[in-house]
N, CA, C and O atoms as a Maestro MAE file, in Angstrom:
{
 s_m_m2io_version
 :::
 2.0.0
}

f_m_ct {
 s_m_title
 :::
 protein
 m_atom[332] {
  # First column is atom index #
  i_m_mmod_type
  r_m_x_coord
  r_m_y_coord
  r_m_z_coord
  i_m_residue_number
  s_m_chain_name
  s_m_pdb_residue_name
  s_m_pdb_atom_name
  i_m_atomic_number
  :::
  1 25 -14.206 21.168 12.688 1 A "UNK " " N  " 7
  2 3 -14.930 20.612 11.575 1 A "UNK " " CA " 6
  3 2 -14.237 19.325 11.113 1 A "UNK " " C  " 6
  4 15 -13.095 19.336 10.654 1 A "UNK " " O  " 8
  5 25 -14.965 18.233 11.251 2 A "UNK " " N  " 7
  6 3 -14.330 16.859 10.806 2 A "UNK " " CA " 6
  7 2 -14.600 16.666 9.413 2 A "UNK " " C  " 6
  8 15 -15.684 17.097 9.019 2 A "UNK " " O  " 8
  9 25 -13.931 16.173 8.678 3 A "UNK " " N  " 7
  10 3 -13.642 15.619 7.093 3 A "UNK " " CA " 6
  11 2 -15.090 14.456 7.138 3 A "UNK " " C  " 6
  12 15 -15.422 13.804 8.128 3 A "UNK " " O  " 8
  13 25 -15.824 14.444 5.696 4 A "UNK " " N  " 7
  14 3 -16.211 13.485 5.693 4 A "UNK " " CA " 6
  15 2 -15.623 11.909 4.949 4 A "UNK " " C  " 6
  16 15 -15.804 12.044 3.739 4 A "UNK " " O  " 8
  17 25 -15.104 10.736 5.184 5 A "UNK " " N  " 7
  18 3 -14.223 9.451 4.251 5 A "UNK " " CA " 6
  19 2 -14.257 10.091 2.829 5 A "UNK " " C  " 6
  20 15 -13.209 10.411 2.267 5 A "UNK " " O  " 8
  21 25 -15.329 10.248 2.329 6 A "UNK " " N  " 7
  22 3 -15.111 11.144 0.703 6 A "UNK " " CA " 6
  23 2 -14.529 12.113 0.493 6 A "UNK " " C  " 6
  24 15 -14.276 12.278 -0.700 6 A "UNK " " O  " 8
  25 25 -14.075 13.113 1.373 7 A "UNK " " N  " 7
  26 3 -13.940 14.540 1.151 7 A "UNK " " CA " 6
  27 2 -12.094 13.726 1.771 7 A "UNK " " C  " 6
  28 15 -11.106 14.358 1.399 7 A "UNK " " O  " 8
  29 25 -11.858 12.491 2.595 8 A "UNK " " N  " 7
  30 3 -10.479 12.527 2.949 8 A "UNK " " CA " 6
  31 2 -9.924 11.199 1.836 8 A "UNK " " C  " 6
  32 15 -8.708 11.078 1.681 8 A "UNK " " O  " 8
  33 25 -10.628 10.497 1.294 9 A "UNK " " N  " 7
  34 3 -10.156 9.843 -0.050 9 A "UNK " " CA " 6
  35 2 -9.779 11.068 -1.394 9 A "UNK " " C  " 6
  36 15 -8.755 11.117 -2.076 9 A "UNK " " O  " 8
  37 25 -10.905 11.905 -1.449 10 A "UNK " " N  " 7
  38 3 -10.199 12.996 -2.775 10 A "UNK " " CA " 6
  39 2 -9.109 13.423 -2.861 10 A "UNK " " C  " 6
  40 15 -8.486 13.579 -3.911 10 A "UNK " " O  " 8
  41 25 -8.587 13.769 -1.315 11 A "UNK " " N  " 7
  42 3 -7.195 14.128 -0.608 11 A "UNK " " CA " 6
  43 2 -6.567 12.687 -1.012 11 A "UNK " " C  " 6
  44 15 -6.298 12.459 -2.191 11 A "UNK " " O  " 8
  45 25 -6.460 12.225 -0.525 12 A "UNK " " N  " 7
  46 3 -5.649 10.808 -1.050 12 A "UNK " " CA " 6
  47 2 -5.423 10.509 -2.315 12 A "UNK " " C  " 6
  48 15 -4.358 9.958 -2.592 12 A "UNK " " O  " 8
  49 25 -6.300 10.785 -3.266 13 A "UNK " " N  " 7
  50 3 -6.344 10.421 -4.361 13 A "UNK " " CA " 6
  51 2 -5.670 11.389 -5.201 13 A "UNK " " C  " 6
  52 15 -4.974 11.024 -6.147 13 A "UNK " " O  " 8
  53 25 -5.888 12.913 -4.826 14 A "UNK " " N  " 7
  54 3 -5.014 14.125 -5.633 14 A "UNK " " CA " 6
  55 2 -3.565 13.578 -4.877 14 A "UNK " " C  " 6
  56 15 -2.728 13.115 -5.653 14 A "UNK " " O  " 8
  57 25 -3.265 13.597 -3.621 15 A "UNK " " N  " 7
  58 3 -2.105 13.546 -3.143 15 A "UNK " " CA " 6
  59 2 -0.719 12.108 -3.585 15 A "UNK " " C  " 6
  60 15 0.477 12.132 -3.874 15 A "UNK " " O  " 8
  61 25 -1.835 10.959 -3.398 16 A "UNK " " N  " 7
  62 3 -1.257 9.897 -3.794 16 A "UNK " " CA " 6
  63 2 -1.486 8.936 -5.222 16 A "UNK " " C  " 6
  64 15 -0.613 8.134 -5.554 16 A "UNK " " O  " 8
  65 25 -3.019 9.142 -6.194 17 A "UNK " " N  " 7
  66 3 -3.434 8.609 -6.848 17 A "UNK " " CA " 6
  67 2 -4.265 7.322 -6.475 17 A "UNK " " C  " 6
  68 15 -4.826 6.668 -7.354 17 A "UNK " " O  " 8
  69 25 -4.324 6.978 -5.131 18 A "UNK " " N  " 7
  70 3 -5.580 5.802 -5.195 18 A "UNK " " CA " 6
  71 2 -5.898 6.578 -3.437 18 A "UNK " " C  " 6
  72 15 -5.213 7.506 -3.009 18 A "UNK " " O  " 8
  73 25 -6.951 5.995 -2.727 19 A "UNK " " N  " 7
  74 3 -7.546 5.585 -1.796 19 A "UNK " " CA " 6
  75 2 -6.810 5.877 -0.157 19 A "UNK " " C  " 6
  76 15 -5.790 5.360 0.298 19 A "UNK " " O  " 8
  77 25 -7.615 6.757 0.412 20 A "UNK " " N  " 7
  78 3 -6.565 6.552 2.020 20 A "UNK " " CA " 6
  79 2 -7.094 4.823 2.439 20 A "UNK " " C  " 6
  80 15 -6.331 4.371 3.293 20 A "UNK " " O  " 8
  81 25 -7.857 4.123 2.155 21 A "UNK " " N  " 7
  82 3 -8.157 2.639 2.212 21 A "UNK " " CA " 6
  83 2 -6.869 1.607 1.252 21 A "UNK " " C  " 6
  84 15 -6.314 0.567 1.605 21 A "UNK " " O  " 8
  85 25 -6.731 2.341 0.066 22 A "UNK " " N  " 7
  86 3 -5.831 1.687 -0.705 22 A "UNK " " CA " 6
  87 2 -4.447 2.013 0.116 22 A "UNK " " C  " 6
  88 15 -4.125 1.038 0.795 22 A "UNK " " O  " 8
  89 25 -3.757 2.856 0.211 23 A "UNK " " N  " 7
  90 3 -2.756 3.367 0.805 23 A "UNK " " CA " 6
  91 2 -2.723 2.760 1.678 23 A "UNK " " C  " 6
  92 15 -1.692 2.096 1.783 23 A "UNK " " O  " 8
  93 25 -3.784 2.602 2.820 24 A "UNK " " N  " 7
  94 3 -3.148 2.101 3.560 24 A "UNK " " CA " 6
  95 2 -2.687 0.556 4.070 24 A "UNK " " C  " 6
  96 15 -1.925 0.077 4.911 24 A "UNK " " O  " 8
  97 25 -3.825 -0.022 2.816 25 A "UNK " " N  " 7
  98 3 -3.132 -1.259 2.521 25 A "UNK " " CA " 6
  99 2 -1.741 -1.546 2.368 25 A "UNK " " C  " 6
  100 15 -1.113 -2.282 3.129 25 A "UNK " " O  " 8
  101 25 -1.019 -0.646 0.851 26 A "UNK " " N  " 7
  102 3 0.111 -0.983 0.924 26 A "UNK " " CA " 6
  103 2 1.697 -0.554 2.371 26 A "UNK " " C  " 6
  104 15 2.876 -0.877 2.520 26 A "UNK " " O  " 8
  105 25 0.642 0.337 3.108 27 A "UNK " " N  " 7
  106 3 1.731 1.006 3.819 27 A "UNK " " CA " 6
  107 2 2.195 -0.154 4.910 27 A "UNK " " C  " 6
  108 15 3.319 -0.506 5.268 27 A "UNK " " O  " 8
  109 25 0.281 -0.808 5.462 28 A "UNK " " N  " 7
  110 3 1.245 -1.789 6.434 28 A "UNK " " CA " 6
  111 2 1.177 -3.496 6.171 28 A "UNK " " C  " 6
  112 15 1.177 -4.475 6.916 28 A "UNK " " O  " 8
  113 25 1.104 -3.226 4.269 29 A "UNK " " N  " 7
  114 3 1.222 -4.686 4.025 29 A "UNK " " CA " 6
  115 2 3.178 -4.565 4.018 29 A "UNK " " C  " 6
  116 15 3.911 -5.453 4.451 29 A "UNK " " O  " 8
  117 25 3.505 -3.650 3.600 30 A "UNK " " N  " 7
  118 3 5.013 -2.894 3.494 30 A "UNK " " CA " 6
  119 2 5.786 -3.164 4.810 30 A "UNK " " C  " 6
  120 15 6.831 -3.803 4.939 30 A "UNK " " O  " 8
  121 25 5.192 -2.663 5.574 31 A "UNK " " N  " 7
  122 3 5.799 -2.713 6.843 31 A "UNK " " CA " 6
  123 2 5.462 -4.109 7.359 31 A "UNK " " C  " 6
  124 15 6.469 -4.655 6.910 31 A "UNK " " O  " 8
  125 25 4.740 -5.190 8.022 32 A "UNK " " N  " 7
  126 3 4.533 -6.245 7.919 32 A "UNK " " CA " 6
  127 2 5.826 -7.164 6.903 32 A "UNK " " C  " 6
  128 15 6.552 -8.012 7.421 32 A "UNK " " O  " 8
  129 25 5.875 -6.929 5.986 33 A "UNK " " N  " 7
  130 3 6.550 -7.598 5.055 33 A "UNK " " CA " 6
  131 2 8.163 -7.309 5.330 33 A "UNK " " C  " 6
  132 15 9.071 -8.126 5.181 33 A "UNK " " O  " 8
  133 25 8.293 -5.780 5.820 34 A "UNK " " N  " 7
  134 3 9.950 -5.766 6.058 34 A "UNK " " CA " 6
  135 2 10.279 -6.358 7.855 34 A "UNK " " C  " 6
  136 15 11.435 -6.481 8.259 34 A "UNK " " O  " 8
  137 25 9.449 -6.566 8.461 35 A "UNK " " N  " 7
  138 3 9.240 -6.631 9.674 35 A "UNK " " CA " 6
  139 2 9.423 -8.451 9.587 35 A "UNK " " C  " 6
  140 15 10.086 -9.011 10.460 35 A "UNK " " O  " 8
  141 25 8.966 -9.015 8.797 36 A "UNK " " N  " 7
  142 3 9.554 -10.537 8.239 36 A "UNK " " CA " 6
  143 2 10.531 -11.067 8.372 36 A "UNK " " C  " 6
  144 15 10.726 -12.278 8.475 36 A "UNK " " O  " 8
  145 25 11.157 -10.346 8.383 37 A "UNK " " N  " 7
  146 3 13.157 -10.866 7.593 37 A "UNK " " CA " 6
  147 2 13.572 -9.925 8.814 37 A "UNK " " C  " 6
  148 15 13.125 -9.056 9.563 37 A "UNK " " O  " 8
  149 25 15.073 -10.895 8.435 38 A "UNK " " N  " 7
  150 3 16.122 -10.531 9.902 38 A "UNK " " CA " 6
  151 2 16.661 -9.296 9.039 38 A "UNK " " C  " 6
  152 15 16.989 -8.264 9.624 38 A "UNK " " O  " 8
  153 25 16.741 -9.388 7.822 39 A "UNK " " N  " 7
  154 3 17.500 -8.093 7.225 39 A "UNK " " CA " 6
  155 2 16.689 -7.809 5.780 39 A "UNK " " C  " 6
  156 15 16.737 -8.493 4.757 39 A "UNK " " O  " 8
  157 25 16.059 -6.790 5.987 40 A "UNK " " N  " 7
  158 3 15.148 -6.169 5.067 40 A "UNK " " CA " 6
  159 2 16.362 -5.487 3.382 40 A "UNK " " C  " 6
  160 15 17.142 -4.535 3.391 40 A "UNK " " O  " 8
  161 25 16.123 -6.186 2.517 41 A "UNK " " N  " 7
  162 3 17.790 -5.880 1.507 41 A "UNK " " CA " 6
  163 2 17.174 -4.613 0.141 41 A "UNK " " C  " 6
  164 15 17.867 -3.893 -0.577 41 A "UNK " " O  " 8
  165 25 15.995 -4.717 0.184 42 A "UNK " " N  " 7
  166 3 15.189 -3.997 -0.742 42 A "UNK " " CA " 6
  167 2 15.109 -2.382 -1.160 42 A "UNK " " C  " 6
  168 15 14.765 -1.843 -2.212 42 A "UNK " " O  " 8
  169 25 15.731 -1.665 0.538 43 A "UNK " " N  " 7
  170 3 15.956 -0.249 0.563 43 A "UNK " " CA " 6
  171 2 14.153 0.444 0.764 43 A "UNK " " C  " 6
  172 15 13.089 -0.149 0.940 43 A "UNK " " O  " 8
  173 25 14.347 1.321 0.687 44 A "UNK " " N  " 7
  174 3 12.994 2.368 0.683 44 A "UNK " " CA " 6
  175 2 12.208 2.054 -0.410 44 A "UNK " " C  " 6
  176 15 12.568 1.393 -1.384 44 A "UNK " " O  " 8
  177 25 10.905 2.649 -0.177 45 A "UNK " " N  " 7
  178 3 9.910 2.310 -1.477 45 A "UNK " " CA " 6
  179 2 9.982 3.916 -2.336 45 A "UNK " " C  " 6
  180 15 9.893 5.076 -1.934 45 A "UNK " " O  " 8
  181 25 10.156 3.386 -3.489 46 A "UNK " " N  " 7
  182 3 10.306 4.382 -4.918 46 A "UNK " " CA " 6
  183 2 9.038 4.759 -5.018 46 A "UNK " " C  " 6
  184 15 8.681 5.832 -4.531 46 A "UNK " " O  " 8
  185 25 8.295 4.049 -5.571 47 A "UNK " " N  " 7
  186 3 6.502 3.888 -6.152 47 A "UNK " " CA " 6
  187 2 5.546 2.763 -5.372 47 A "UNK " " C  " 6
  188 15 5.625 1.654 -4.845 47 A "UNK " " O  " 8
  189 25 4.396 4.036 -5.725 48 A "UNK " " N  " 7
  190 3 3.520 2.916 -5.417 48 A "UNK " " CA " 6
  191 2 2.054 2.645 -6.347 48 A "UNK " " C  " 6
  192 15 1.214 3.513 -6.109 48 A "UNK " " O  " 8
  193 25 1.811 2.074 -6.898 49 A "UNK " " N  " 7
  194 3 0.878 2.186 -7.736 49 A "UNK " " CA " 6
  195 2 -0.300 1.184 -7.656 49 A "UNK " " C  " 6
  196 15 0.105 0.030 -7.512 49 A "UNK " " O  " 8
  197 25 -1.516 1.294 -7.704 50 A "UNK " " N  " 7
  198 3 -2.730 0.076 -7.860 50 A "UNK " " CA " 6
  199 2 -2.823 -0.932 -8.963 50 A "UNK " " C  " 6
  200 15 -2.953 -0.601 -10.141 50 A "UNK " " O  " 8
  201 25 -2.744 -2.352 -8.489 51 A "UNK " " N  " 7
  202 3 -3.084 -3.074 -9.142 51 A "UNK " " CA " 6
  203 2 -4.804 -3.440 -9.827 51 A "UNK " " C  " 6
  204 15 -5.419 -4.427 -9.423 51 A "UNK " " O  " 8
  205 25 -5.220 -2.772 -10.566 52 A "UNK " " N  " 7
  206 3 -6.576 -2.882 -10.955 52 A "UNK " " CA " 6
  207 2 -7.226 -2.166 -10.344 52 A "UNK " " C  " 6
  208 15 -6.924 -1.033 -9.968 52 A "UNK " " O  " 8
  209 25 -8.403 -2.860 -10.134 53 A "UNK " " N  " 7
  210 3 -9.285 -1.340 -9.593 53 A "UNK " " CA " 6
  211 2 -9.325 -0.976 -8.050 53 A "UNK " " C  " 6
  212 15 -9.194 -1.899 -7.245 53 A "UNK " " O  " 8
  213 25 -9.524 0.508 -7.534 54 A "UNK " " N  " 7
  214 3 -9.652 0.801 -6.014 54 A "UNK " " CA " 6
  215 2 -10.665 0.254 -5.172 54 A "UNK " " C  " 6
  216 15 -11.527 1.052 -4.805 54 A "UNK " " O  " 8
  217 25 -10.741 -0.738 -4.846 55 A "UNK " " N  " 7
  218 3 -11.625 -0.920 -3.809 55 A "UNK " " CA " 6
  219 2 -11.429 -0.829 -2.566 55 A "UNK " " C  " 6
  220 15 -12.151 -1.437 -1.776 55 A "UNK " " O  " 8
  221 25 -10.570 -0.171 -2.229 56 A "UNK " " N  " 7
  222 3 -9.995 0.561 -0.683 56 A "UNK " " CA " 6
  223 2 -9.680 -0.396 -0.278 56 A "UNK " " C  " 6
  224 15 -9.184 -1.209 -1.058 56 A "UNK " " O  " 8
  225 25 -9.845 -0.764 1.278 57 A "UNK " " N  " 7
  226 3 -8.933 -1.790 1.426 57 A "UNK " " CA " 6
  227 2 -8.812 -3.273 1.096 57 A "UNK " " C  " 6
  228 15 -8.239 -4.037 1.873 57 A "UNK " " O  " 8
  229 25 -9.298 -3.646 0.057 58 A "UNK " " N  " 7
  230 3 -9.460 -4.417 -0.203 58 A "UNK " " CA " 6
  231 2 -9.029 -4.888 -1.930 58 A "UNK " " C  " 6
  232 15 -9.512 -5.778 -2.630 58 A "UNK " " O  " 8
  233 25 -7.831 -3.789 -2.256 59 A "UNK " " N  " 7
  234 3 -7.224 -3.495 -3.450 59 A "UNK " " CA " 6
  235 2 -5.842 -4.132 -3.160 59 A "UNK " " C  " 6
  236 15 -5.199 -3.977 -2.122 59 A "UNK " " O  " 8
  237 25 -5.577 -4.678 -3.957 60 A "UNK " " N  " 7
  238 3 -4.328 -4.713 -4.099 60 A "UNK " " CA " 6
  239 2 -3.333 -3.939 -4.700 60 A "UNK " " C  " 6
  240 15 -3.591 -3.430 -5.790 60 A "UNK " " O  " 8
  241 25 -1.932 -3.709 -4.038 61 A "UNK " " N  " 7
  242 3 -0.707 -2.323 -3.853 61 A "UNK " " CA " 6
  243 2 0.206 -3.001 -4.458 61 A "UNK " " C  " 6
  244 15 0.375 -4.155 -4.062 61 A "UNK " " O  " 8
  245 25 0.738 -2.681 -5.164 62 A "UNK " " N  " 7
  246 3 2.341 -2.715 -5.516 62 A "UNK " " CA " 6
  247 2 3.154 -1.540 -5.149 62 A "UNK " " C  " 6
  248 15 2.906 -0.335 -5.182 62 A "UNK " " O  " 8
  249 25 4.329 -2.304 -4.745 63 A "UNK " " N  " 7
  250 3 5.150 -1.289 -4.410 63 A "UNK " " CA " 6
  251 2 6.715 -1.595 -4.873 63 A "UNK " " C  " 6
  252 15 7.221 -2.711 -4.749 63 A "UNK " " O  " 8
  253 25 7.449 -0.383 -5.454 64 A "UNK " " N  " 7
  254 3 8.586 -0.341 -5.900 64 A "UNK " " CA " 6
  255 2 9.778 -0.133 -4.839 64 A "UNK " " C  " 6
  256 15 9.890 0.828 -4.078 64 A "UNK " " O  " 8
  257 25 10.415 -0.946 -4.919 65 A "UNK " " N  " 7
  258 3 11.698 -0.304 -3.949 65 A "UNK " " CA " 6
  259 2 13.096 -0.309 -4.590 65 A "UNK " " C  " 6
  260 15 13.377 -0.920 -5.621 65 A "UNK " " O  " 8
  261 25 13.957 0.456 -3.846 66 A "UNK " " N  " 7
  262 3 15.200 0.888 -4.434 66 A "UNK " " CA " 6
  263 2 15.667 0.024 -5.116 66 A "UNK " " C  " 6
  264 15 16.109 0.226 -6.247 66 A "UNK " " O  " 8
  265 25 15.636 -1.670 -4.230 67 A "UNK " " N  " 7
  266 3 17.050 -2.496 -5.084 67 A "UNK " " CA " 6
  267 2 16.247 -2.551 -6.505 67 A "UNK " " C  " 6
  268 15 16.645 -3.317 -7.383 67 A "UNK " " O  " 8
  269 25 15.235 -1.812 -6.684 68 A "UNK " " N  " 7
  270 3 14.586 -2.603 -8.099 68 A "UNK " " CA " 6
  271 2 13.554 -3.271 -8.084 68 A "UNK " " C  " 6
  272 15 12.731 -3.176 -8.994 68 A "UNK " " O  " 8
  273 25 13.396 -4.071 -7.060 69 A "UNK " " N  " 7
  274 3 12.306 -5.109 -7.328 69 A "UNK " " CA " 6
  275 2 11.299 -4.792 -6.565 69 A "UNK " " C  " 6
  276 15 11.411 -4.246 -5.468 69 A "UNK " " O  " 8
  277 25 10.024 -5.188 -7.220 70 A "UNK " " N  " 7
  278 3 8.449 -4.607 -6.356 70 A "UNK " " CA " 6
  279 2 7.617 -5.699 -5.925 70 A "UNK " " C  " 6
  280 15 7.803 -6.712 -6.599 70 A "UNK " " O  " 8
  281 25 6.887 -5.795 -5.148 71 A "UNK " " N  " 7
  282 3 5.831 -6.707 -4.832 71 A "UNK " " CA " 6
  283 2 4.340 -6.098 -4.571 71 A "UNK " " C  " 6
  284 15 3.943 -4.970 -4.278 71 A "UNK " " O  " 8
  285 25 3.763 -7.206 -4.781 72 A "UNK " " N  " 7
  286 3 2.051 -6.956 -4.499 72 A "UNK " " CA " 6
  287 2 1.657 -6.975 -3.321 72 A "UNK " " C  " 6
  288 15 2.320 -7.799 -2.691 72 A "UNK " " O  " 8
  289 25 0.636 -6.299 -2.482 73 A "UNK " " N  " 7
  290 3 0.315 -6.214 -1.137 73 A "UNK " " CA " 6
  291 2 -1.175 -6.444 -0.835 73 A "UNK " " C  " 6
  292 15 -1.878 -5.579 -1.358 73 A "UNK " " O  " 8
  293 25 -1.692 -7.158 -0.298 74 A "UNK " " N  " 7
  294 3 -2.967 -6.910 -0.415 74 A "UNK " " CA " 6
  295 2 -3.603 -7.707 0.959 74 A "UNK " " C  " 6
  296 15 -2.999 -8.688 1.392 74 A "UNK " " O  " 8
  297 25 -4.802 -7.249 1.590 75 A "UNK " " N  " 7
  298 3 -5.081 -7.924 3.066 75 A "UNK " " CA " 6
  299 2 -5.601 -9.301 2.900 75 A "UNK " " C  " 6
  300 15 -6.262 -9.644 1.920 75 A "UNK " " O  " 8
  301 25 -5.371 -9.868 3.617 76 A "UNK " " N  " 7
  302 3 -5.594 -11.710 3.539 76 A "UNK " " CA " 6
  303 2 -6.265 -11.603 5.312 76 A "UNK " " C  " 6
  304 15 -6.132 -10.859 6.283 76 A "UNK " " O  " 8
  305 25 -7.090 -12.964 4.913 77 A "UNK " " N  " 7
  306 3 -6.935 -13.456 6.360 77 A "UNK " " CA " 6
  307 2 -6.498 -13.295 7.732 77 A "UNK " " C  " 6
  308 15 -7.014 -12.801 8.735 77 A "UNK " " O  " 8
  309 25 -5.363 -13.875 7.471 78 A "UNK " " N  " 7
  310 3 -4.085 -14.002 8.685 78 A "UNK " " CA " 6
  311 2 -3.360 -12.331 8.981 78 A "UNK " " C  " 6
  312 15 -2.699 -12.262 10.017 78 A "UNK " " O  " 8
  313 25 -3.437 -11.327 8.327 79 A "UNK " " N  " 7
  314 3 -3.329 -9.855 8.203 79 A "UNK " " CA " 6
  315 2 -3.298 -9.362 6.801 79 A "UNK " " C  " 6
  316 15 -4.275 -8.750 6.370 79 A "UNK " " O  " 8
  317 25 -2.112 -9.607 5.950 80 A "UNK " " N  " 7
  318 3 -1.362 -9.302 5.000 80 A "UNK " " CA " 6
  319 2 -0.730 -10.329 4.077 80 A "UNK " " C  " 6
  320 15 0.014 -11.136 4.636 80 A "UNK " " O  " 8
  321 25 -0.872 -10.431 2.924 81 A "UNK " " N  " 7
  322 3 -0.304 -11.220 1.847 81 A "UNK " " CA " 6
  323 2 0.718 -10.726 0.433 81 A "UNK " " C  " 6
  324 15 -0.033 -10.351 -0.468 81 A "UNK " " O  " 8
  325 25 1.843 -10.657 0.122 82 A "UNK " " N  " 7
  326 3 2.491 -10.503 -0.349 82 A "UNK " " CA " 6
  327 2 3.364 -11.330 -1.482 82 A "UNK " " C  " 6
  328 15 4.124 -12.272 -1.257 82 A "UNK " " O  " 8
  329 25 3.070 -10.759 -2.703 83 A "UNK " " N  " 7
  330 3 4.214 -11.657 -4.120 83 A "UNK " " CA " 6
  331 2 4.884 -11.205 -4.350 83 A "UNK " " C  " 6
  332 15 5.659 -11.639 -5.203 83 A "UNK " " O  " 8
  :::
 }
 m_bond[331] {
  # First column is bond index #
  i_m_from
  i_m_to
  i_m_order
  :::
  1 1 2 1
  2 2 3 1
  3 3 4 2
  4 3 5 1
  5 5 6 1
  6 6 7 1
  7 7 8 2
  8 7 9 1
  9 9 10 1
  10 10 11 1
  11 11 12 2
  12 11 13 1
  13 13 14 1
  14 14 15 1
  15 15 16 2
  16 15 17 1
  17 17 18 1
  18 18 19 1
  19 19 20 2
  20 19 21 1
  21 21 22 1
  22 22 23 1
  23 23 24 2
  24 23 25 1
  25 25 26 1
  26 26 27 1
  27 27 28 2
  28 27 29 1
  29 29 30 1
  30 30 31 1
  31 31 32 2
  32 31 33 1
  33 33 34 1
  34 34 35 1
  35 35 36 2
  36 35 37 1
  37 37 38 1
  38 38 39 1
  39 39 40 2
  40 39 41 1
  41 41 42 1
  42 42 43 1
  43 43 44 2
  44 43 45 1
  45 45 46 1
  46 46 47 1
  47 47 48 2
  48 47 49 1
  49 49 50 1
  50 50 51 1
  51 51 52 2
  52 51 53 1
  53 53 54 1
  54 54 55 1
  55 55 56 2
  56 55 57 1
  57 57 58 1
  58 58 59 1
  59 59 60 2
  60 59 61 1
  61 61 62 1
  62 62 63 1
  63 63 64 2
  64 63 65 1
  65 65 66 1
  66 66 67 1
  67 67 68 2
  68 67 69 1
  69 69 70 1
  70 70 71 1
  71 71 72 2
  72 71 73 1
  73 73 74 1
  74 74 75 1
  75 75 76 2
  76 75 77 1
  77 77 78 1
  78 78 79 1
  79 79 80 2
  80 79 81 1
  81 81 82 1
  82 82 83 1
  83 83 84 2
  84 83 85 1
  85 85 86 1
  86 86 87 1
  87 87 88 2
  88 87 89 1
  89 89 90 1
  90 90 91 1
  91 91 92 2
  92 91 93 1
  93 93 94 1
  94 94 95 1
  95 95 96 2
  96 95 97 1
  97 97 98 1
  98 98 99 1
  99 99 100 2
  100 99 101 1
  101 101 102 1
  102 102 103 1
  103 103 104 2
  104 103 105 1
  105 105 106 1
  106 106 107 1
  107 107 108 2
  108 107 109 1
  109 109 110 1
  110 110 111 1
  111 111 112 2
  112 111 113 1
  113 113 114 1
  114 114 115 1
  115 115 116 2
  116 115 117 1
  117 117 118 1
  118 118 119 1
  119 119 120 2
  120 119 121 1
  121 121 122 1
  122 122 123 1
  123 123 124 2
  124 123 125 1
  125 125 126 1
  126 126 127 1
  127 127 128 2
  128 127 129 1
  129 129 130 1
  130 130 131 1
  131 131 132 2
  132 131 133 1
  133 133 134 1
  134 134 135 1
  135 135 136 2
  136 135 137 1
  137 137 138 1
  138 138 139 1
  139 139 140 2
  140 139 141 1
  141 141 142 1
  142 142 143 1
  143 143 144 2
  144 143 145 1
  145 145 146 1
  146 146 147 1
  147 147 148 2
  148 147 149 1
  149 149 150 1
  150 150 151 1
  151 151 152 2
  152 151 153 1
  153 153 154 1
  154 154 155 1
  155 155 156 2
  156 155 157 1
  157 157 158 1
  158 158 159 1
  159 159 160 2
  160 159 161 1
  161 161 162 1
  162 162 163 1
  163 163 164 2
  164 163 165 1
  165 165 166 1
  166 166 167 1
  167 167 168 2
  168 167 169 1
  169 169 170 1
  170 170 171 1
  171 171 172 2
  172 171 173 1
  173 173 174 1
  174 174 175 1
  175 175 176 2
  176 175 177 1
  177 177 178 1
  178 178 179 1
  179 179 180 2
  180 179 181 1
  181 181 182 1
  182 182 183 1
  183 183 184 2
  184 183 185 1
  185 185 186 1
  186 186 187 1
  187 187 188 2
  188 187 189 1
  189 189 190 1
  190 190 191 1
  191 191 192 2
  192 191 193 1
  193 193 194 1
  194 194 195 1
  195 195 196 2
  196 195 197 1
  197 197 198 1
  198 198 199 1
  199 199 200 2
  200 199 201 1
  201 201 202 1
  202 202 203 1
  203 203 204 2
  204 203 205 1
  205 205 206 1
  206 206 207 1
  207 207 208 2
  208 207 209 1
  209 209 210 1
  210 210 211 1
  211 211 212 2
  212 211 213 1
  213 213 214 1
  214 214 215 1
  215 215 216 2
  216 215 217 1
  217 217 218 1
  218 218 219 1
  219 219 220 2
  220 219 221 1
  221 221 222 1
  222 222 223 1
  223 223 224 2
  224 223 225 1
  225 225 226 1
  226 226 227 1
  227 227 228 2
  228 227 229 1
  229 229 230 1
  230 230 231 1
  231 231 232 2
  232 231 233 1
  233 233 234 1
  234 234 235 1
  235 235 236 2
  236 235 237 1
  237 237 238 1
  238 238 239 1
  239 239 240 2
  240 239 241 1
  241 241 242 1
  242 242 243 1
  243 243 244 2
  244 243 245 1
  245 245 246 1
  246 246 247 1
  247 247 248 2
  248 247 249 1
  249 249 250 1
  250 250 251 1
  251 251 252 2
  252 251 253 1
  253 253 254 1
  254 254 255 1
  255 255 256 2
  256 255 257 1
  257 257 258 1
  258 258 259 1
  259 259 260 2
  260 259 261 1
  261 261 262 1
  262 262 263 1
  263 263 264 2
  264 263 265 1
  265 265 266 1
  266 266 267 1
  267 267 268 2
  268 267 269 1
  269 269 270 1
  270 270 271 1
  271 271 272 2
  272 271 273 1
  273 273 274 1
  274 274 275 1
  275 275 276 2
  276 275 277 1
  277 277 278 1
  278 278 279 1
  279 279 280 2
  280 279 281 1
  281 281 282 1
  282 282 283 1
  283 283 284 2
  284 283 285 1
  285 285 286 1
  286 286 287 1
  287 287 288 2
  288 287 289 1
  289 289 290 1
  290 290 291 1
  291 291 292 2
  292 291 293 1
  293 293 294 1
  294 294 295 1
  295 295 296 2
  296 295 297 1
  297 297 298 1
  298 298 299 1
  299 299 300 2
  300 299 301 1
  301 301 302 1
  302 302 303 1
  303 303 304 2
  304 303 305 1
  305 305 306 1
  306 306 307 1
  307 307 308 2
  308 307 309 1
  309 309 310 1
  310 310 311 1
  311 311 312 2
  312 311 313 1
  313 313 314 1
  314 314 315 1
  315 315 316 2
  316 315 317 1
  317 317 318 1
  318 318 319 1
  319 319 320 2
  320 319 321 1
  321 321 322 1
  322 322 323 1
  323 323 324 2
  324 323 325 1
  325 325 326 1
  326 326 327 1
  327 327 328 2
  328 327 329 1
  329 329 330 1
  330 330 331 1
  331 331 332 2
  :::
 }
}
């Protein structure tokens, strides 16, 4: 029995608080972004929370990481865009 996208976003949304579309924005705007740099200094991600409203992938992610500091994630063009 396959899931229907609604019945696997509710899951996403009890599990994580936004979108398996939102999520997975920030997961490989995240990865993309540490994949950048010769030395990624930021540590693991703490939080992750939506900037405004869910429009799946097309939402923008913030994400918290250890050293403290968070950035915005969201799909662009070229793949992925990041502040």
């Amino acid at each position: 029995m396959s899931m229907t996208p609604e019945e696997i976003d509710k899951i996403y949304i009890q599990e994580h608080g936004i979108t398996k579309g939102a999520f997975s924005v920030g997961l490989q705007g995240s990865l993309m972004h540490r994949n950048s740099v010769e030395e990624w200094a930021e540590g693991d991600p703490v939080k992750v929370w939506l900037e405004g409203k869910d429009v799946g992938e097309q939402s923008v992610i913030c994400i918290a990481y250890e050293s403290g500091r968070w950035w915005h994630y969201k799909k662009a063009d070229n793949g992925f865009a990041w502040w």
